[in-house]
SEPAFI-398803 format. One record per residue (C-alpha): y, z, x; residue in three letters. Coordinates in pm, whole numbers, plus 50000, padded with zeros to 5 digits. Example, Ala and Ser with C-alpha at 12.3 -4.5 7.8 and 13.67 -1.06 7.14 Angstrom:
495505078051230ALA/498945071451367SER/
REM end
This chain:
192047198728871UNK/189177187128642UNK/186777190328938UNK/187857224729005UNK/187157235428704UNK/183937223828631UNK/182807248928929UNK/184977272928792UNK/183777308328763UNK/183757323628458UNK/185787359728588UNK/188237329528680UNK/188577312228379UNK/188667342628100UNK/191967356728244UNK/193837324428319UNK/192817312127953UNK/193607348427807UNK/197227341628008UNK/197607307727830UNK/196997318827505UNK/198847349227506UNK/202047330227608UNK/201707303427374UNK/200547327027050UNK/201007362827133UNK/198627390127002UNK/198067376026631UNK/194977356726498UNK/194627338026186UNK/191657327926014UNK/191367308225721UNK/189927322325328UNK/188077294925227UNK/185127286324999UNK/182937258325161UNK/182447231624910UNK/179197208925009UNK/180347174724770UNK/177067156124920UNK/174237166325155UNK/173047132925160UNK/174137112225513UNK/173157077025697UNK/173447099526021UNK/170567111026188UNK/171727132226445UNK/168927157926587UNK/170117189926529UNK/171857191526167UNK/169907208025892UNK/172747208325662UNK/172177165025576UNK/168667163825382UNK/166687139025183UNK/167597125724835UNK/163657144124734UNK/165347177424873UNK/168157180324641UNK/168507186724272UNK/171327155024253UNK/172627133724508UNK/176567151424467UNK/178067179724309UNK/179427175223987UNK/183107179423894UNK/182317210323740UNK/180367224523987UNK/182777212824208UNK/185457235524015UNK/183407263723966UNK/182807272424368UNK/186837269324349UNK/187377286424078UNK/185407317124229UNK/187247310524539UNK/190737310224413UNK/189597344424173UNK/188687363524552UNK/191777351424772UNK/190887321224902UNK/193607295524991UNK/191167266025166UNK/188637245324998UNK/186517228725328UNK/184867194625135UNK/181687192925377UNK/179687165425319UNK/177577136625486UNK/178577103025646UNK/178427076225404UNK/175507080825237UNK/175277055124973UNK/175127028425237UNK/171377049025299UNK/170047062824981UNK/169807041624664UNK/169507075224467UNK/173337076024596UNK/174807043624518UNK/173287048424180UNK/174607081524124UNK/178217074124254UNK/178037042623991UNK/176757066023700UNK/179817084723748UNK/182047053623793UNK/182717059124151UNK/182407030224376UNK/181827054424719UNK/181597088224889UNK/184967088824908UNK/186247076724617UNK/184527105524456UNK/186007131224763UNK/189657117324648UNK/188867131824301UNK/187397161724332UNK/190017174624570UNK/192577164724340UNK/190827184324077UNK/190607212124300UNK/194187208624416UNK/195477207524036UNK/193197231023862UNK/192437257424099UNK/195587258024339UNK/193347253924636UNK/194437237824968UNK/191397211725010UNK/190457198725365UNK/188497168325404UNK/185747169925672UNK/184497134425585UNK/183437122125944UNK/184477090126121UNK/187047072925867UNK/188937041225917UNK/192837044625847UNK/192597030025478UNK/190427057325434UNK/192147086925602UNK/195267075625377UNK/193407078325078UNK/192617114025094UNK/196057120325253UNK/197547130124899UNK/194947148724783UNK/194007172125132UNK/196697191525339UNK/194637184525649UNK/191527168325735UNK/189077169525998UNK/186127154926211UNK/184247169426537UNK/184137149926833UNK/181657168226954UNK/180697149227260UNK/181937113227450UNK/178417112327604UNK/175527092027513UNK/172857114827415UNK/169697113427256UNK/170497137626949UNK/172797110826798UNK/170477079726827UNK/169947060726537UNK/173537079726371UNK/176127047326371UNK/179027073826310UNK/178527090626626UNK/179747064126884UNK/182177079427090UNK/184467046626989UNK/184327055226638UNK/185197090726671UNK/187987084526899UNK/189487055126648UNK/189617081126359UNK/191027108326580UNK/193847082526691UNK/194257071426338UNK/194867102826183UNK/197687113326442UNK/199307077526352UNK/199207083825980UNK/200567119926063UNK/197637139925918UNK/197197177626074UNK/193777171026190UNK/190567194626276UNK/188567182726609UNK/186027198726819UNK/183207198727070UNK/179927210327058UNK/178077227927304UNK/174847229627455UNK/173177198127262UNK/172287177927651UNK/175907171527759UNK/177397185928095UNK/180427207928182UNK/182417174628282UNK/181087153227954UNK/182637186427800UNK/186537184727994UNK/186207143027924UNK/186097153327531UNK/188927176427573UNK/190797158927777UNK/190527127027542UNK/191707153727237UNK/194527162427453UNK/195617127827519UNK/195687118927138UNK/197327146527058UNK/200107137527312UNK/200617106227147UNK/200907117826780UNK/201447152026795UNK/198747156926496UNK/195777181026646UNK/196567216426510UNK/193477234926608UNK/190187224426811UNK/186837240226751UNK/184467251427044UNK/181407258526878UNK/177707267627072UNK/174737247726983UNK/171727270626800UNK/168287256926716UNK/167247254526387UNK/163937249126218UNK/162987215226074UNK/165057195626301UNK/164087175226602UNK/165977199226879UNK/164317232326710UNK/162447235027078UNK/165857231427249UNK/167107261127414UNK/170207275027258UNK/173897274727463UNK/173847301827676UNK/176327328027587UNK/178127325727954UNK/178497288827937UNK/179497291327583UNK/182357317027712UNK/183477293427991UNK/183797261927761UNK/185667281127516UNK/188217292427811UNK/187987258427974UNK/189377243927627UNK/192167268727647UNK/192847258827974UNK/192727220127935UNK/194747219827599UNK/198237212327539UNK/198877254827476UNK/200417249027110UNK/197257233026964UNK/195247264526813UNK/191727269226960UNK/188817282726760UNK/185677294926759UNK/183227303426529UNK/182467341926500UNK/179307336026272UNK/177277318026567UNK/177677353026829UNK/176617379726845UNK/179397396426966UNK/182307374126855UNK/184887396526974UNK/184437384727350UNK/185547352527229UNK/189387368327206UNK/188687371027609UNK/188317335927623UNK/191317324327481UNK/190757316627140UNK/193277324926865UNK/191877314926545UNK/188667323926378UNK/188327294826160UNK/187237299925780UNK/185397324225661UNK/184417328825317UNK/184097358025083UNK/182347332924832UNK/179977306224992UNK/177957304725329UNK/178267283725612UNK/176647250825478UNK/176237242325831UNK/174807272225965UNK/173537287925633UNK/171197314025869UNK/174517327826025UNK/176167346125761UNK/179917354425831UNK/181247385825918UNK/183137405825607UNK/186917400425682UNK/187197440825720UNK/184907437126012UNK/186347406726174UNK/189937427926148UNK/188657457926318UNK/186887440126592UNK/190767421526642UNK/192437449026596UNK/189627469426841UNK/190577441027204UNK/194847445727071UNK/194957417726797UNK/196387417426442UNK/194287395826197UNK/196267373925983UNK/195147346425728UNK/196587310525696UNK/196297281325529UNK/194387251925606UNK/197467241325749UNK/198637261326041UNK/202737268926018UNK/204097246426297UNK/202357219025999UNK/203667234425689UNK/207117240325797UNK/207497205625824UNK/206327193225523UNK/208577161125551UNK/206447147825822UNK/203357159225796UNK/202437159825428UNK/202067137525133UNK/204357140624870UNK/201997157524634UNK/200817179324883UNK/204147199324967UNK/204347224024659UNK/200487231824656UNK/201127243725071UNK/204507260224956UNK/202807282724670UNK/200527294624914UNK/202977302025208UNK/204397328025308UNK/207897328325498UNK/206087320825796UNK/203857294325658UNK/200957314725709UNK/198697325125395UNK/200207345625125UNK/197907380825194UNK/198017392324812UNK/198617382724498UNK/201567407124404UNK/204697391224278UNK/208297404624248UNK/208927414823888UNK/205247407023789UNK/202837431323695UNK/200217436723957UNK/200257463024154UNK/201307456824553UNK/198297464424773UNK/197727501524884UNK/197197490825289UNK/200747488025351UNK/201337526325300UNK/202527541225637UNK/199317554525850UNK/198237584025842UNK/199377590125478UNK/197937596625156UNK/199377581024825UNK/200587611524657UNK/200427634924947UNK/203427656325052UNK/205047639225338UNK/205577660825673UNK/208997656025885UNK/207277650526224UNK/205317633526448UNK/205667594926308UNK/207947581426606UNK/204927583726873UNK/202017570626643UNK/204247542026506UNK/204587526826874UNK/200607534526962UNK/199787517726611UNK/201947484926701UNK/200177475427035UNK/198587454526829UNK/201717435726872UNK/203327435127238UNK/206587421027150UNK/206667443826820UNK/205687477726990UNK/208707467327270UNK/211347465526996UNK/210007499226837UNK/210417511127138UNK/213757505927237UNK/214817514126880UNK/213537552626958UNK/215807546427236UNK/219177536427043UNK/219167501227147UNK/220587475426867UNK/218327454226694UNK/219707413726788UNK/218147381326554UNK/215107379326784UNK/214137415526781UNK/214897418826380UNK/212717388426349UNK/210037402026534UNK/210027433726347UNK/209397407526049UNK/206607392526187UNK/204727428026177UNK/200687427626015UNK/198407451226003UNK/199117484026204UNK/202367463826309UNK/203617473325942UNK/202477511625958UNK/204347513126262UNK/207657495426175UNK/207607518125802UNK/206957548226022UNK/209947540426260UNK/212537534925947UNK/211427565325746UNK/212157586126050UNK/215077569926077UNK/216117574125702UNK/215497613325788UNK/217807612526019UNK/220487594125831UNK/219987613925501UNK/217707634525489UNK/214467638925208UNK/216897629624905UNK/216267602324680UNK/219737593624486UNK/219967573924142UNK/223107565223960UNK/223437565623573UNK/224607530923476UNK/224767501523273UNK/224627465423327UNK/227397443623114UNK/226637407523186UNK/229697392722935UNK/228587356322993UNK/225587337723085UNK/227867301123074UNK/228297290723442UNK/229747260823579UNK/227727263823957UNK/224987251523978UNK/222877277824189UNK/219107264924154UNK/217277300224156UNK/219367314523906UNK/217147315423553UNK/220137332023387UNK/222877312823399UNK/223767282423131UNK/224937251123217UNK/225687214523026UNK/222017210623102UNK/220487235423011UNK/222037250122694UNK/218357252922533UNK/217117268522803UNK/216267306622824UNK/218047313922517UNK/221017307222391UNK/224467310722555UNK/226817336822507UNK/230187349122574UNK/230537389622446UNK/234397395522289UNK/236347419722471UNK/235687445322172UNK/232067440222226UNK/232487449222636UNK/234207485022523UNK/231477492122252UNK/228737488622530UNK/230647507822785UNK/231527540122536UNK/227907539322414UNK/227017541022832UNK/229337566722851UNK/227607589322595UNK/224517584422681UNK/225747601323008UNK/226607569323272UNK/229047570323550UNK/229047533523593UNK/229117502823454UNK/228147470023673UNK/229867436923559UNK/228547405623662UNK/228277372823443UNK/228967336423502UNK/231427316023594UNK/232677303623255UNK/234767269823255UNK/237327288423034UNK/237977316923261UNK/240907322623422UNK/241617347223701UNK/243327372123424UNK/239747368923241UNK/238687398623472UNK/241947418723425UNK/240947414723026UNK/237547424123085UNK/238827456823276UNK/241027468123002UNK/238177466122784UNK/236467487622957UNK/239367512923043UNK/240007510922614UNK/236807524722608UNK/236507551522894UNK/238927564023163UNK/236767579823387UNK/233637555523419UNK/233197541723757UNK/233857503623734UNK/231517485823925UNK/232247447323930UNK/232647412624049UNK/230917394724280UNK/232417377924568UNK/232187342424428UNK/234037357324072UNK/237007373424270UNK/237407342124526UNK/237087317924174UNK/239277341124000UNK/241657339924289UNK/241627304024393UNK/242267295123986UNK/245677313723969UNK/246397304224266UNK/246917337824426UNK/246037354324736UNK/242767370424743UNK/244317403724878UNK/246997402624575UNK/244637393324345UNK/242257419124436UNK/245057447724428UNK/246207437824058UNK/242697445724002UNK/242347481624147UNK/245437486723975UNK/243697477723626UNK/240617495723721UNK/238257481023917UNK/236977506124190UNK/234287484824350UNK/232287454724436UNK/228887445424428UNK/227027423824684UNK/225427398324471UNK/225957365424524UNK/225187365624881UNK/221547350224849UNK/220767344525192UNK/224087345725448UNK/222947314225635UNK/224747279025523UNK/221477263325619UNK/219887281225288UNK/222777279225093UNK/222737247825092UNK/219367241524957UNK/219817274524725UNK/223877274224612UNK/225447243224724UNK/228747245524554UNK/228997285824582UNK/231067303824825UNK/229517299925171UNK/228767327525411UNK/231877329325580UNK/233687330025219UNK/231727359825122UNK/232387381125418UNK/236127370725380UNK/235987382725043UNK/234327417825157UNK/236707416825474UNK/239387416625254UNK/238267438724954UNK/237307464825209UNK/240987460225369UNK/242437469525022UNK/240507497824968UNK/237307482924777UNK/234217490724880UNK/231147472624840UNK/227607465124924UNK/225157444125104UNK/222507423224859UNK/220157399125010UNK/218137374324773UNK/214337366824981UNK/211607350024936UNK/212747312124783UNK/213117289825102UNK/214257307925396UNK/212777320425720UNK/212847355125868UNK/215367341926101UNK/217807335825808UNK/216547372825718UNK/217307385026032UNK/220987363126093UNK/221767378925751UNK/221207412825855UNK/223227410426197UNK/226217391626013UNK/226957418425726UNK/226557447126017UNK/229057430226235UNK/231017430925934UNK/230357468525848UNK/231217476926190UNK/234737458026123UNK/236067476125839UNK/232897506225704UNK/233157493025374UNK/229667490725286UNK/227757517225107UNK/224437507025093UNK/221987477625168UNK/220307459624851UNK/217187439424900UNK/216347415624578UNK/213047403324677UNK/213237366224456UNK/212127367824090UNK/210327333824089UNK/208397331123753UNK/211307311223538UNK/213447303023828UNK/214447266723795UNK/213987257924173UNK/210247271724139UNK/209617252623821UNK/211087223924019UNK/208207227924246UNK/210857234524538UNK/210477269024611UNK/207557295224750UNK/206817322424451UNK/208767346924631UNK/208347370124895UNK/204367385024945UNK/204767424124930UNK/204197429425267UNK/207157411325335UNK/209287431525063UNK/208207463525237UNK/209067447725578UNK/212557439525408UNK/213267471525337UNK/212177489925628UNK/213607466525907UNK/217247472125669UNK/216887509225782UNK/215917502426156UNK/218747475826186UNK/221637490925995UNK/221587520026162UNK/223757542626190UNK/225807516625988UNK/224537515625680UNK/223397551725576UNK/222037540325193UNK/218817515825157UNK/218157505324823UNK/215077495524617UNK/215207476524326UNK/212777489924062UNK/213357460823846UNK/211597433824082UNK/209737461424312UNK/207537479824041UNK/206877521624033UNK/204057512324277UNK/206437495824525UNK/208927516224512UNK/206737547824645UNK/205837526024945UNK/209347516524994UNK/210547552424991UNK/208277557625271UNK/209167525625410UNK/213307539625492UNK/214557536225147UNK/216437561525008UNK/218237550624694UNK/216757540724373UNK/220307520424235UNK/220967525323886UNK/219297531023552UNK/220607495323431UNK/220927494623056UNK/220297461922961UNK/219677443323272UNK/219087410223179UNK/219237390023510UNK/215777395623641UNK/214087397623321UNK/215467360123323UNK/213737352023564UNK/210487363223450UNK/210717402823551UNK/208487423023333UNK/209497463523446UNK/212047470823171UNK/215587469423107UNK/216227503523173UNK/214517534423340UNK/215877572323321UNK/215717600623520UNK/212177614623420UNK/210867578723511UNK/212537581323845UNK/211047616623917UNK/207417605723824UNK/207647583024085UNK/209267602324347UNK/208367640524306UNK/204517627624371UNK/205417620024809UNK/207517651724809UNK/210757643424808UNK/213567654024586UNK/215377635124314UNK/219257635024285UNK/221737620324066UNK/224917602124235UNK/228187586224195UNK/228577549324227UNK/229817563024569UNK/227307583724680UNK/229057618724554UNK/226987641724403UNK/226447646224025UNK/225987683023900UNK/223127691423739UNK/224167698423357UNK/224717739023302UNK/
REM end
């Protein structure tokens, strides 16, 4: 095999190494946002071709300080970076005096003692991710920076014995390979590589690779490996060396695709080609970090490429372009194994659900606005909205995405959505997201036309005291946590029909009731709190109780659910709302609501509300802990149950409000869902639910004005209710208001042409007044 391949032609190799790649990662390539962080230029090495280590005379200080250090973060973290790369030289105190003595100034007793602190700094203060490229480091070492780095790195470069690395002790082939083997033992993600063109031959080049490969298979630890092309530089011993050919670049590149186990990630750097978007035909599917902020220390001649033209020359050979961390996901979604401790919630605050980089900085219920790129293509913010012609360009702007522009496709045919195709719609970047939006909003045309619907209402949350313990829930009082958030409260019964006849007059059709689980309550609580509401209004639509309320109710008076439920309806009560679903998957309920009712318990309850005559809705809580396959197993679960029994009304995304949320503060959670994923949510609702579920919600409380407009372009079609005094999400840190009327609603929809309409609880119309 290896023989065969070092006479392999290069119209051989691209193809079979495009094949490999494509199984193993599809059509998607990351790249990392970094600043490059240069602690020390200052190294014992001597190697013939590296302008970036200098003299001690050459340098203003031997190191960076601390707060130089912070400041190239700082600027990092402020333009969207998620990576600090530490680059720095091999031991160089054991060379320089001016070293030692500045490393003892500072009270540091080496290199990297100093490397330990300054990406903890980093970490801490900035939020960074910081990988370690520190060279050829014994075990003690590599553990050192363990807690402090998410992964670390060092190039192999070459196993041959070549006269660029003479007189550079680091170098040895034995040394490299000890480090690489003792990272995988210590379970670090690790950063390898060869380098190409500086004397070695095509098999020296397979003998690396295959020696990366063979670690790998014994630890597991190798996420990515770096093919990168030798360039001459001025000043250095090999500036009369000719540069790697382009050709034999390509084939080493593809060879490396071929020879490597197919999960590790392969990647080359576009700064050192001139046209970097022939190294997608060579297999590669990472473009390593590139920096808005700093240059390539290494290379500081080769600037990078803006990230806007790296995407369009993906996106030009059928990529999407998506940014990670410094950890790829197979890494960061297994936290437990390969990270430190200290290291989990700095990766978690950056991830998305995916583990890949978080690609802006909006937050649900916060106050910046969600990025503008998301919009459907071939649409203006504020433009009118035409009723034809999305279907086609939505499938010929996801070929970006094979498997994506497949499900698209057979969802223009009627096929069903399953968990796989639901979670690839998830997956959707770039045009991928145009093109799934464009697919629901024709779909929501279909279903309902160009209507927006709103229902006048008013939230009445009689109790914050709760005895479960649900660990996003900001709201809710417990033993420990009486001083928390306020003080708790139960509202007298007089107090509930005050609120609902001053709803009433102001001109709502609904209240909502939701509150805790109070250790005092009875099942009859409910019945009280219904009366109190009827002593105030007979015709106001009742809205109330949550699944886990009517089973706890229930299950305390020890009466069937189905009798319990009726005595209810008698009272009052005409329906139910979703909440307290979270994420239908006992997998996340267990890390979310351990003692709540479980996913099968909360479709009971809806199975049997519905079979009573209740309806109800669908809610789903995203963006804590779960996966899009949770997403997605959600999603199929409460359809199977729609198709049962019809007695859903609408589908209620509540994209996770993370800002006061205890598991967050806990340091246990991600900081909810990005935006893209939020749109996603509500867009692959309307593509799955259908014909199902005719009514897609958007929550303005969590979503913002801003998001909502992309939303309703995005398959949405209801705007929920006006919510007087919501209080839940402004608990957990929302900032959009407790309540919004009808003239905010129309500012935000009249403006993408579409027409505003008040509704029942039940989706009847509401007369205009005379």
């Amino acid at each position: 095999m290896r023989s065969e391949l070092v006479g392999a032609p290069l119209e051989e190799v691209l193809p079979a190494a495009s094949q490999v790649r494509d199984r193993a990662h599809g059509r998607r390539v990351t790249y990392s946002p970094k600043v490059f962080v240069p602690l020390t230029r200052l190294c014992r090495d001597r190697c013939a071709y590296c302008t970036f280590a200098t003299a001690p005379a050459r340098v203003t200080a031997a190191y960076l300080s601390l707060p130089e250090v912070l400041a190239i973060a700082r600027a990092g973290a402020a333009a969207g970076c998620h990576e600090a790369l530490f680059t720095l030289g091999e031991r160089p105190e054991e060379r320089y005096p001016a070293a030692r003595e500045w490393l003892a100034a500072e009270g540091y007793g080496s290199t990297l003692e100093y490397l330990e602190a300054a990406a903890a700094l980093v970490r801490d203060e900035t939020g960074l991710l910081p990988h370690a490229n520190a060279g050829a480091l014994y075990g003690d070492e590599l553990a050192g920076l363990r807690p402090v780095s998410a992964s670390q790195g060092m190039m192999i470069e070459t196993l041959a014995d070549l006269d660029c690395h003479r007189g550079s002790p680091d170098k040895t082939p034995a040394r490299r390979l000890a480090t690489l083997d003792a990272a995988g033992e210590l379970a670090i993600p690790f950063t390898t590589g060869i380098l190409v063109g500086i004397g070695e031959s095509r098999a020296d080049r397979l003998a690396a690779l295959d020696a990366i490969a063979a670690s790998h298979a014994r630890h597991g630890h190798v996420q990515e490996v770096i093919v990168q092309n030798f360039l001459p530089k001025a000043g250095t011993a090999m500036h009369a060396h000719p540069p790697c050919p382009p050709e034999e670049y390509l084939w080493s590149v593809g060879v490396a695709r071929l020879v490597l186990p197919p999960e590790i990630h392969l990647q080359a750097p576009p700064n050192l080609s001139d046209d970097f978007g022939a190294l997608l035909d060579a297999g590669i599917d990472d473009w390593g970090g590139v920096s808005p902020v700093t240059a390539d220390h290494v290379n500081p001649e080769r600037p990078w490429p803006a990230v806007e033209a790296l995407r369009a020359t993906t996106e030009k050979r059928g990529f999407v372009l998506a940014p990670r961390l410094t950890i790829y996901p197979e890494y960061a979604l297994a936290p437990d194994r390969w990270l430190d401790p200290a290291m989990r919630f700095p990766v978690l605050d950056r991830s998305d659900a995916e583990g890949l980089g978080r690609d802006d900085r909006w937050a649900s219920g916060g106050t910046v606005d969600p990025p503008a790129a998301h919009a459907p293509a071939g649409r203006v913010a504020g433009a009118a909205v035409g009723a034809t012609g999305t279907a086609a360009s939505a499938v010929s702007a996801a070929r970006a995405e094979g498997a994506l522009s497949e499900v698209l496709a057979g969802v223009q045919l009627g096929q069903e959505t399953g968990v796989e195709e639901i979670t690839a719609l998830f997956a959707a970047r770039g045009p991928g997201v145009a093109a799934v939006a464009e697919v629901a909003d024709e779909l929501r045309r279909q279903a309902v036309g160009d209507t927006v619907s709103w229902v006048n209402n008013r939230n009445i949350n009689y109790t914050n005291v709760c005895t479960f313990k649900c660990r996003f829930c900001a709201f809710s009082k417990g033993p420990l946590s009486l001083s928390l958030r306020g003080s708790p409260y139960l509202l007298e019964l007089d107090e509930i029909s005050r609120r609902v006849a001053e709803a009433e007059a102001l001109g709502a059709t609904e209240v909502c009731l939701q509150g805790g689980i109070h250790p005092s309550f009875d099942g009859d609580y409910y019945l009280e709190v219904i009366r109190a509401v009827r002593a105030a209004s007979e015709r106001i639509h009742i809205h109330g109780f949550t699944a886990l309320e009517v089973t706890e109710g229930a299950r305390r008076l020890g009466e069937p659910l189905d009798s319990y439920l009726r005595r209810l309806m008698d009272a009052g009560l005409k329906t139910l709302p979703g909440t307290a679903a979270e994420i239908l998957d006992d997998e996340v309920r267990a890390v979310l609501c351990p003692d709540k009712v479980n996913t099968e318990e909360w479709l009971e309850a809806h199975r049997v509300a519905h079979s009573v005559g209740l309806r109800s809705n669908i809610t789903i809580m995203f963006g804590s802990v779960e996966s899009p396959v949770h997403w997605a197993r959600h999603i199929v679960r409460t359809r199977e149950l729609q198709k049962e029994t019809g007695g859903f009304t609408e589908f209620v995304p509540l994209p996770f409000v993370h800002m006061a949320a205890p598991i967050y503060l806990q340091r246990r959670a991600r900081p909810g869902p990005t935006f893209r994923e939020a749109l996603l949510m509500h867009a692959v609702a309307r593509i799955a639910y259908h014909p199902w579920v005719p009514n897609i919600q958007v929550s303005w409380v969590k979503m913002g004005a801003a998001g909502v407009r992309q939303a309703l372009m995005a398959g949405v079609n209801d705007l929920g209710g006006t919510l007087m005094d919501e209080n839940i999400s402004r608990a957990a840190g929302a900032s959009h208001g407790q309540a919004m009327d009808e003239e905010g609603f129309r500012a935000i929809v009249e403006p993408i042409g579409r027409r505003l309409e008040q509704r029942t609880t039940l989706y009847e119309r509401v007369p205009a007044p005379a």
